[in-house]
ZAZAKE-67997 format. One record per residue (C-alpha): residue number from 0; residue in three letters; x, y, z. Coordinates in Angstrom, 1 decimal, m for minus. Example, Ala and Ser with C-alpha at 12.3 -4.5 7.8 and 13.67 -1.06 7.14 Angstrom:
REM residues 2
+-----+---------+--------+--------+--------+
| num | residuo |     c1 |     c2 |     c3 |
+-----+---------+--------+--------+--------+
|   0 |     ALA |   12.3 |   m4.5 |    7.8 |
|   1 |     SER |   13.7 |   m1.1 |    7.1 |
+-----+---------+--------+--------+--------+
This chain:
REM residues 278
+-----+---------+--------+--------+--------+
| num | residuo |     c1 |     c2 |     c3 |
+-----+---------+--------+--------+--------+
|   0 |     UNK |    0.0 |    0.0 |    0.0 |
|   1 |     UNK |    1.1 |    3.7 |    0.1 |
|   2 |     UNK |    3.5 |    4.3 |    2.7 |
|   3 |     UNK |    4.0 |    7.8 |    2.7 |
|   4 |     UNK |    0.9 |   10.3 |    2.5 |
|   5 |     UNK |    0.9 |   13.9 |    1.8 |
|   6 |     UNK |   m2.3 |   16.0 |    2.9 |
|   7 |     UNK |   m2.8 |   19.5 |    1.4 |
|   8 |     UNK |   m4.8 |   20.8 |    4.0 |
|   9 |     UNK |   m7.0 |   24.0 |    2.7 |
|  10 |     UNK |   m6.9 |   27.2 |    4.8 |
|  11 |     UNK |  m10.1 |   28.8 |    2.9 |
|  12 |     UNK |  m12.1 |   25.9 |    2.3 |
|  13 |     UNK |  m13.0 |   23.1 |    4.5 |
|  14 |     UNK |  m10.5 |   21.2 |    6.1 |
|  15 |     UNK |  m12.6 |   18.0 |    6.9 |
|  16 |     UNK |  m12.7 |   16.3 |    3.3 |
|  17 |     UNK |   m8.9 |   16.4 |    3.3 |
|  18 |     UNK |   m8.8 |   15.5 |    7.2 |
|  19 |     UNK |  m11.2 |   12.8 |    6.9 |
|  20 |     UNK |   m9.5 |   10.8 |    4.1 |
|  21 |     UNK |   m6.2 |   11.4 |    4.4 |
|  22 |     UNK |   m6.2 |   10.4 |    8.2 |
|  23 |     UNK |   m8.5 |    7.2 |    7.5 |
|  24 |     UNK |   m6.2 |    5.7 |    4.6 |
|  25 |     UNK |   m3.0 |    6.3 |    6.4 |
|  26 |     UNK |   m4.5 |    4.3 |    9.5 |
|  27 |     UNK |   m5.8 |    1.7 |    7.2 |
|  28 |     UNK |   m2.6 |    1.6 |    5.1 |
|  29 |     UNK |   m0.3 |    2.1 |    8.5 |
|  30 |     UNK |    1.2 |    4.6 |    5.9 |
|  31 |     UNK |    3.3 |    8.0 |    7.5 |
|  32 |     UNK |    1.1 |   11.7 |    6.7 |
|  33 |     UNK |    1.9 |   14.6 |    6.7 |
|  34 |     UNK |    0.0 |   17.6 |    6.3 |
|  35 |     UNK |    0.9 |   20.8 |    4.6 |
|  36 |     UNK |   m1.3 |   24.0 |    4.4 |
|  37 |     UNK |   m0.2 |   27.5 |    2.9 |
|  38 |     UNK |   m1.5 |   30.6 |    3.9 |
|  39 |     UNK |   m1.6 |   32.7 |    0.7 |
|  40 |     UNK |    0.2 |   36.1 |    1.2 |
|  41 |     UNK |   m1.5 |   39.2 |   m1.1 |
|  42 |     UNK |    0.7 |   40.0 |   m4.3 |
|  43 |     UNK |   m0.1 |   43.6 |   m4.0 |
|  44 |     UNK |   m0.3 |   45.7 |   m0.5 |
|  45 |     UNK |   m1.8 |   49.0 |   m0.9 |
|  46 |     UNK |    0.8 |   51.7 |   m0.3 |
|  47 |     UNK |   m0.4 |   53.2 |    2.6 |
|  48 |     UNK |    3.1 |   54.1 |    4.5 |
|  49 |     UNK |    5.9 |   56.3 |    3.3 |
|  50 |     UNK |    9.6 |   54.7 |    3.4 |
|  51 |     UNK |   11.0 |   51.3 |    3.5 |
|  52 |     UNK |   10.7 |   50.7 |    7.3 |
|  53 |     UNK |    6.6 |   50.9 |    7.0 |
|  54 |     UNK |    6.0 |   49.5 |    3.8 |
|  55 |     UNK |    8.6 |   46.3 |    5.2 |
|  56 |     UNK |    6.3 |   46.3 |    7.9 |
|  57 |     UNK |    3.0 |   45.7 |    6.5 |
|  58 |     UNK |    4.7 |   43.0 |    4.3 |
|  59 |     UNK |    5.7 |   41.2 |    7.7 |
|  60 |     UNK |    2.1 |   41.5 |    9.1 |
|  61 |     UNK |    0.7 |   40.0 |    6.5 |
|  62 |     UNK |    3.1 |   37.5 |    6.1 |
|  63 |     UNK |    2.4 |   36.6 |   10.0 |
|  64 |     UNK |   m1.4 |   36.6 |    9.2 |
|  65 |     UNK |   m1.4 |   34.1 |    6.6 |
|  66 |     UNK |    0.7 |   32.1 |    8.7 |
|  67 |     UNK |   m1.5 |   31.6 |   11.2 |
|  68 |     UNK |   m4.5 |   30.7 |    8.7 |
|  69 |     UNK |   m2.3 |   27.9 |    8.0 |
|  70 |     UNK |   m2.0 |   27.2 |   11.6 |
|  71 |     UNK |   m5.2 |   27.4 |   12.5 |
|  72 |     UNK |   m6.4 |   25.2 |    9.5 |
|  73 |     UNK |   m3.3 |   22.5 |   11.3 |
|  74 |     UNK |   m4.7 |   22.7 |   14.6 |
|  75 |     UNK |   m7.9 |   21.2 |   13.7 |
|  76 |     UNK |   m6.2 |   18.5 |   11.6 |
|  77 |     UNK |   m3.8 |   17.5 |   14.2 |
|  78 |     UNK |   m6.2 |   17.3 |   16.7 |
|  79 |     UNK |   m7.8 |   14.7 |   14.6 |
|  80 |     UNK |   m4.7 |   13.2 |   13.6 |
|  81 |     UNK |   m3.7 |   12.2 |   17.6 |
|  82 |     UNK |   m6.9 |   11.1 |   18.3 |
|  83 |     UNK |   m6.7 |    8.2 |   15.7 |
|  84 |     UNK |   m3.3 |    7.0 |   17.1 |
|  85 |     UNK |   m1.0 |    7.4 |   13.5 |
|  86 |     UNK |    2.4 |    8.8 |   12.9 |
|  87 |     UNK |    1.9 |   12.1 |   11.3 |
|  88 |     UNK |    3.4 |   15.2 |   10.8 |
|  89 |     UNK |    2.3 |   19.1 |   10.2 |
|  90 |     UNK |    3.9 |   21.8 |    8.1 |
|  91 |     UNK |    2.7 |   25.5 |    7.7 |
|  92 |     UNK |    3.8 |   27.9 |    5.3 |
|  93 |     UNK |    2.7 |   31.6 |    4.2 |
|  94 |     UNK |    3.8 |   31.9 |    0.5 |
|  95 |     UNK |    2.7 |   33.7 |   m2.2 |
|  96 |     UNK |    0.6 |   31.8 |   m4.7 |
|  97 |     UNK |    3.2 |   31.0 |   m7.4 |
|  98 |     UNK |    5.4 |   29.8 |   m4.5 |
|  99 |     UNK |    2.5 |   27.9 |   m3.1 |
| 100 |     UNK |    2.1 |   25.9 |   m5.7 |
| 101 |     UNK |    6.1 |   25.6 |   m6.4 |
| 102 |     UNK |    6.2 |   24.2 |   m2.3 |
| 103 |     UNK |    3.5 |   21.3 |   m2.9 |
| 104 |     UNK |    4.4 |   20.3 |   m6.1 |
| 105 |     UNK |    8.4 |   19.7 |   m4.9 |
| 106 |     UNK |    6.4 |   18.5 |   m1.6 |
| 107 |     UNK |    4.3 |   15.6 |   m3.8 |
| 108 |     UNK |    6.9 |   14.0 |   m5.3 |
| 109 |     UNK |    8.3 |   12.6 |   m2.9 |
| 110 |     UNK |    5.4 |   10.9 |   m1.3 |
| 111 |     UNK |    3.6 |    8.0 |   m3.2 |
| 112 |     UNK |   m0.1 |    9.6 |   m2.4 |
| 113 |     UNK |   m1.1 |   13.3 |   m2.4 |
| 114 |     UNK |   m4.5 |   14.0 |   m1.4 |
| 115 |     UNK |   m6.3 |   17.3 |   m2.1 |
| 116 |     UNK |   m9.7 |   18.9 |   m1.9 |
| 117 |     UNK |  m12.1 |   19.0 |   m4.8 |
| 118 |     UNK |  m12.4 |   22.5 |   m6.2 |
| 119 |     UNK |  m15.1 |   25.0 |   m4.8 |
| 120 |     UNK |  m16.1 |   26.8 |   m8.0 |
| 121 |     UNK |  m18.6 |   29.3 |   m6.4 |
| 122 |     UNK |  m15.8 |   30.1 |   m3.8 |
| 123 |     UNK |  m13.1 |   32.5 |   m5.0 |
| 124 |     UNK |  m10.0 |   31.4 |   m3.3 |
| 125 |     UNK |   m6.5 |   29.9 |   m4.2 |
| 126 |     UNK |   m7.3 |   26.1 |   m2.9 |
| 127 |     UNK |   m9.0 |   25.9 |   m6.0 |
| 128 |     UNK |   m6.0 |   26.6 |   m8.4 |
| 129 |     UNK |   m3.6 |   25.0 |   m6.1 |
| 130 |     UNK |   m5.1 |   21.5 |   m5.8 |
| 131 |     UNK |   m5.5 |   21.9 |   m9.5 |
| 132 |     UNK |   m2.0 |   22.6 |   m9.7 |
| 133 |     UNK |   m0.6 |   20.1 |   m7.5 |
| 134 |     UNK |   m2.1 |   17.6 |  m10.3 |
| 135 |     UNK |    0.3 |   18.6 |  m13.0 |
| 136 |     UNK |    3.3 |   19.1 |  m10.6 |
| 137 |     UNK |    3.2 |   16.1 |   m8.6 |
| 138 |     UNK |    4.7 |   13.6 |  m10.9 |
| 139 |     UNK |    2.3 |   11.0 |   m9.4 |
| 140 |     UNK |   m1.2 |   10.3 |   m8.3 |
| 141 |     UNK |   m2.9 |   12.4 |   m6.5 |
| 142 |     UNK |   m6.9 |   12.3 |   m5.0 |
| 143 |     UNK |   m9.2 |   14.5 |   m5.0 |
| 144 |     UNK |  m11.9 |   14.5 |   m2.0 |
| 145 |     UNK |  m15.1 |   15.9 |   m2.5 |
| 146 |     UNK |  m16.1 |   19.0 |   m0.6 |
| 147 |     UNK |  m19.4 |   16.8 |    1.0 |
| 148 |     UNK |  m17.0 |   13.9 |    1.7 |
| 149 |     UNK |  m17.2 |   13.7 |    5.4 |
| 150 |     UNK |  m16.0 |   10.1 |    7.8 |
| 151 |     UNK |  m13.9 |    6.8 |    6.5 |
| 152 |     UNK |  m12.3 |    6.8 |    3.4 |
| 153 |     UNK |  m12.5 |    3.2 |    2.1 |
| 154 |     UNK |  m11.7 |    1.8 |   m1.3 |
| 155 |     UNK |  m13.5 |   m1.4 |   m1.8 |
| 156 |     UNK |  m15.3 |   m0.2 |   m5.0 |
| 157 |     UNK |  m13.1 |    0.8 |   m8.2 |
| 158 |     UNK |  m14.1 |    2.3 |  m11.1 |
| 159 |     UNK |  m11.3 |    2.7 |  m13.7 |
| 160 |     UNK |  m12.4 |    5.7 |  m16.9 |
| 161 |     UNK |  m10.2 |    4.0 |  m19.5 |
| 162 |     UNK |   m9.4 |    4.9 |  m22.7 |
| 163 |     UNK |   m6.7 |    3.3 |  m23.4 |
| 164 |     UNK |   m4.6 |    6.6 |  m23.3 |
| 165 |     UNK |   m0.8 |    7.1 |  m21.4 |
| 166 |     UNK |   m2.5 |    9.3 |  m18.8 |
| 167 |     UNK |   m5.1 |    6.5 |  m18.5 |
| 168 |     UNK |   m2.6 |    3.7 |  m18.0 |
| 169 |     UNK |   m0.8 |    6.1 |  m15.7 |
| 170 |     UNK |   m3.5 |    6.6 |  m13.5 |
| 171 |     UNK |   m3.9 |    2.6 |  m13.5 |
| 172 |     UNK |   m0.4 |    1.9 |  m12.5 |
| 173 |     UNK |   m0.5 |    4.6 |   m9.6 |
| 174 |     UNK |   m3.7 |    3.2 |   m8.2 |
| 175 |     UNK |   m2.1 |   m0.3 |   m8.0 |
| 176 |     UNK |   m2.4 |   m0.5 |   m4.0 |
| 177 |     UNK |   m5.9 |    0.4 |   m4.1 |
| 178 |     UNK |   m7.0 |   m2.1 |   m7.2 |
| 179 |     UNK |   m5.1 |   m4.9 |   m5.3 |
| 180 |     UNK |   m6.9 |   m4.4 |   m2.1 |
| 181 |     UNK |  m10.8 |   m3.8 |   m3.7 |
| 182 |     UNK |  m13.7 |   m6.6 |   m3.8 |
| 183 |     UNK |  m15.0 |   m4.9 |   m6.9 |
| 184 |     UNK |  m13.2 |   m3.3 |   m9.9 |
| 185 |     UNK |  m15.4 |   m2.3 |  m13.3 |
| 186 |     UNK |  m13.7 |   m0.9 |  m16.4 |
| 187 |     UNK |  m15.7 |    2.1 |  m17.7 |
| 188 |     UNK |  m15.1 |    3.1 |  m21.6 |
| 189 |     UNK |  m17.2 |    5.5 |  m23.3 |
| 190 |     UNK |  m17.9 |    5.4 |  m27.4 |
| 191 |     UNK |  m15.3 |    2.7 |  m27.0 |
| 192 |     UNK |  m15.3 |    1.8 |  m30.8 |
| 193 |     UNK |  m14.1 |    5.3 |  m31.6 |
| 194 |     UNK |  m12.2 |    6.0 |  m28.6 |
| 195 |     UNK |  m10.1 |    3.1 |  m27.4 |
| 196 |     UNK |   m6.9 |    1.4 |  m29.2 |
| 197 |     UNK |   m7.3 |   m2.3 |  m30.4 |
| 198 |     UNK |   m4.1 |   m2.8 |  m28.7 |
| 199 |     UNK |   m5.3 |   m1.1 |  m25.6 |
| 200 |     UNK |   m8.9 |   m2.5 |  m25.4 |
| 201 |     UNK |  m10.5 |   m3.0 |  m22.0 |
| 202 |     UNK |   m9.9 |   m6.7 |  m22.9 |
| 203 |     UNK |   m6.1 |   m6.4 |  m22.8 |
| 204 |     UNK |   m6.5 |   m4.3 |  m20.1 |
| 205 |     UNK |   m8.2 |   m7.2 |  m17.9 |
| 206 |     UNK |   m5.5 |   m9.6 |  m19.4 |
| 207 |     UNK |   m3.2 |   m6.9 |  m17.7 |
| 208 |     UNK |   m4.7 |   m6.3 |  m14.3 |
| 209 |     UNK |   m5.4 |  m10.7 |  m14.2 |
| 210 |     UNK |   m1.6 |  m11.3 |  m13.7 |
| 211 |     UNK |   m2.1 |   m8.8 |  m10.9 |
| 212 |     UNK |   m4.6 |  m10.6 |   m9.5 |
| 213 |     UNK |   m7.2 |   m8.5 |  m10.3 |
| 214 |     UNK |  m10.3 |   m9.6 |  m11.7 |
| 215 |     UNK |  m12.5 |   m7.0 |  m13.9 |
| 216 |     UNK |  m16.2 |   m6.4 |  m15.0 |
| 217 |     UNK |  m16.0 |   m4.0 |  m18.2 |
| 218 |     UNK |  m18.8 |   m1.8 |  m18.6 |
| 219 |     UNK |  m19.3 |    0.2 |  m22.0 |
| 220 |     UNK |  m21.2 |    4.0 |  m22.0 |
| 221 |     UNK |  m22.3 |    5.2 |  m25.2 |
| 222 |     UNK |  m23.2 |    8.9 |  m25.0 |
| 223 |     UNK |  m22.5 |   12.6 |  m25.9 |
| 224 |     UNK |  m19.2 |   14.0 |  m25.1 |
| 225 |     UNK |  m21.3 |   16.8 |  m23.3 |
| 226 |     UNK |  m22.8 |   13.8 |  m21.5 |
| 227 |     UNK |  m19.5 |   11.9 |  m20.5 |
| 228 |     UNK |  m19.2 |   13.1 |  m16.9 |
| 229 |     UNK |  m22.7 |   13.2 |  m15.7 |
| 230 |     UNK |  m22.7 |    9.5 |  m17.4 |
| 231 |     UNK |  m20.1 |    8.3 |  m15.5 |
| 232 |     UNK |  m21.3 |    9.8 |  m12.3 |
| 233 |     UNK |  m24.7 |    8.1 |  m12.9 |
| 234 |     UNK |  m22.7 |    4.6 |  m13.0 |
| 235 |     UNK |  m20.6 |    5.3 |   m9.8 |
| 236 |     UNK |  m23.9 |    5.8 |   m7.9 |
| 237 |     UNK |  m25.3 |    3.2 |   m9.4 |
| 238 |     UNK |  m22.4 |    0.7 |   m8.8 |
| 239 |     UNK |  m21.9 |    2.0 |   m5.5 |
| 240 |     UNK |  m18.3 |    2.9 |   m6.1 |
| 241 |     UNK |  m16.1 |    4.8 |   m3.7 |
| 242 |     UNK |  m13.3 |    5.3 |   m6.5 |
| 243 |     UNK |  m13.0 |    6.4 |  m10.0 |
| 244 |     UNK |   m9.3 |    6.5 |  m11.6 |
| 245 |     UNK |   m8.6 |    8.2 |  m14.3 |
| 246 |     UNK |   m6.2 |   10.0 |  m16.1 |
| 247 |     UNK |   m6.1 |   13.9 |  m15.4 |
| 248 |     UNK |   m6.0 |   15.6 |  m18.8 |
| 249 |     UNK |   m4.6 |   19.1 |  m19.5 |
| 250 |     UNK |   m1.3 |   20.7 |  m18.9 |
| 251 |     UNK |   m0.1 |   23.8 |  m16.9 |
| 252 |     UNK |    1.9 |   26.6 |  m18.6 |
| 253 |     UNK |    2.9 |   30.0 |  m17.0 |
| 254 |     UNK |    0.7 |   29.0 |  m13.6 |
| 255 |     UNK |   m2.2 |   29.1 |  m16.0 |
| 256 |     UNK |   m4.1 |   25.6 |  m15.5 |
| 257 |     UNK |   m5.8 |   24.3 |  m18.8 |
| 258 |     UNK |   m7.9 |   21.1 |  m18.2 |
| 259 |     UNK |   m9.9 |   19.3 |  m20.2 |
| 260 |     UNK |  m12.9 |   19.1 |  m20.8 |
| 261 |     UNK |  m14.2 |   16.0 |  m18.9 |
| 262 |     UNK |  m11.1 |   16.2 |  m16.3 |
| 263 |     UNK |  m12.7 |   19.7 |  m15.7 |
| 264 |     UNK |  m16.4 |   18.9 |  m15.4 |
| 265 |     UNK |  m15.4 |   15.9 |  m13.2 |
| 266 |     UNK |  m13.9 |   18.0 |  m10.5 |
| 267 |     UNK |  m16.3 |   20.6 |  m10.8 |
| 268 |     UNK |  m19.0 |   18.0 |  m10.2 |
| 269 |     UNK |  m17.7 |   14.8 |   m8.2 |
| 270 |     UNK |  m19.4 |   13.1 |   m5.9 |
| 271 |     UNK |  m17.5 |   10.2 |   m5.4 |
| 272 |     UNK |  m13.2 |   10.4 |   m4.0 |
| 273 |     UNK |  m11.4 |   10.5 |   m7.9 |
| 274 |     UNK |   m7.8 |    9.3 |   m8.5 |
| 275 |     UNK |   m6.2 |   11.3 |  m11.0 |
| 276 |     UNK |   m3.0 |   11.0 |  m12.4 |
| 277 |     UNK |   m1.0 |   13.5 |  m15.1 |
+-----+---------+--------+--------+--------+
């Protein structure tokens, strides 16, 4: 299983989505956390104070502010974190946004999970960009928790989006752990005829996963591309699933995040704990 855990713990959103699954799988993996959160400093203070002594000033007060958002946001993590008895560890940072997002993504790699909270798009804040972020500068998996997700993370469900693409397969390979552990893991294509490489089929693909000891039930969606995510969100409820994996399609450039479309619609809408990999 994952080992070594790495929580980005909001400090303008909820904490308990992030708190909640992060602190349940490391338990059930016996896997070390730790938990970061950033307190984003303002780009641009108001000049409000003549000479260098004031205007350094203001800087420092607000870089003491936004540290103790990120603080405050570890205190109720850490409270949680002792009370289920794992090894753990907190971080907090104030950082502007760029360096933010420079601090996770170097953060992430080295761990073999990150785990971030789904986007709020209504709520105007930086956790949004920066869980986006951490997707594309991770260099491996990272999951996303929905905002309603609330107790025990568990993973006995699996559903795999394939499409036979290299972010696909990607996201297979880092979900390994999870697929090895489930009772249940159904392969979901979409327009699969048009979509999915001979060579990559979901057939080969359950050849694959077999020598892994993973048994499969494929399950084919034919639909609208404007219907993709809804579609597969229908299924997960459906099939009861507590996962989807899938790759996480789009790249960064200039701090500018540019997803795709169903990568995009799918964290603007999930309601089930998504895998993504880039």
């Amino acid at each position: 299983m994952y080992r070594n855990i790495l929580a980005l713990v909001p400090t303008e959103l909820s904490a308990r989505p992030v708190a909640d699954g992060s602190i349940s799988l490391a338990a059930t993996c016996q896997a070390e956390l730790e938990a970061l959160a950033i307190g984003y400093e303002a780009s641009s203070i108001p000049m409000t104070a003549e000479g260098g002594a004031a205007v350094a000033s203001i800087y420092e007060i607000e870089r003491q502010r936004a540290l103790e958002r990120a603080e405050g946001a570890l205190r109720v993590f850490e409270a949680q974190a002792r009370n289920a008895g794992i090894a753990y560890r907190c971080r907090a940072f104030s950082a502007l946004p760029g360096e933010a997002a420079d601090i996770v993504g170097a953060a992430a790699r080295l761990h073999d999970l990150t785990i971030v909270s789904q986007p709020e798009v209504d709520r105007d804040t930086f956790d949004n960009n920066l869980a986006q972020e951490t997707l594309f500068e991770a260099g491996g998996p990272v999951l996303f928790m929905p905002y309603t997700f609330k107790g025990t993370f568990t993973a006995k469900r699996i559903g795999i989006c394939w499409d036979g693409s290299r972010l696909a397969a990607r996201a297979v390979h880092d979900a390994m752990p999870f697929l090895k552990a489930a009772d249940a893991v159904t392969v979901i294509t979409v327009n699969e005829e048009e979509n999915v490489p001979s060579e990559a089929s979901p057939s080969h693909l359950a050849r694959y996963l077999a020598r892994a000891g993973i048994s499969v039930r494929p399950t084919s969606l034919r639909m609208d591309d404007s219907e993709i995510q809804a579609g597969i969100l229908s299924l997960a409820a459906d099939e009861s699933l507590d996962l989807l994996v899938m790759g996480g399609y789009g790249h960064s450039r200039l701090k500018e995040t540019v997803l795709g479309g169903v990568t995009r619609d799918m964290l603007r809408s999930m309601t089930v704990p998504t895998l993504m990999s880039h």
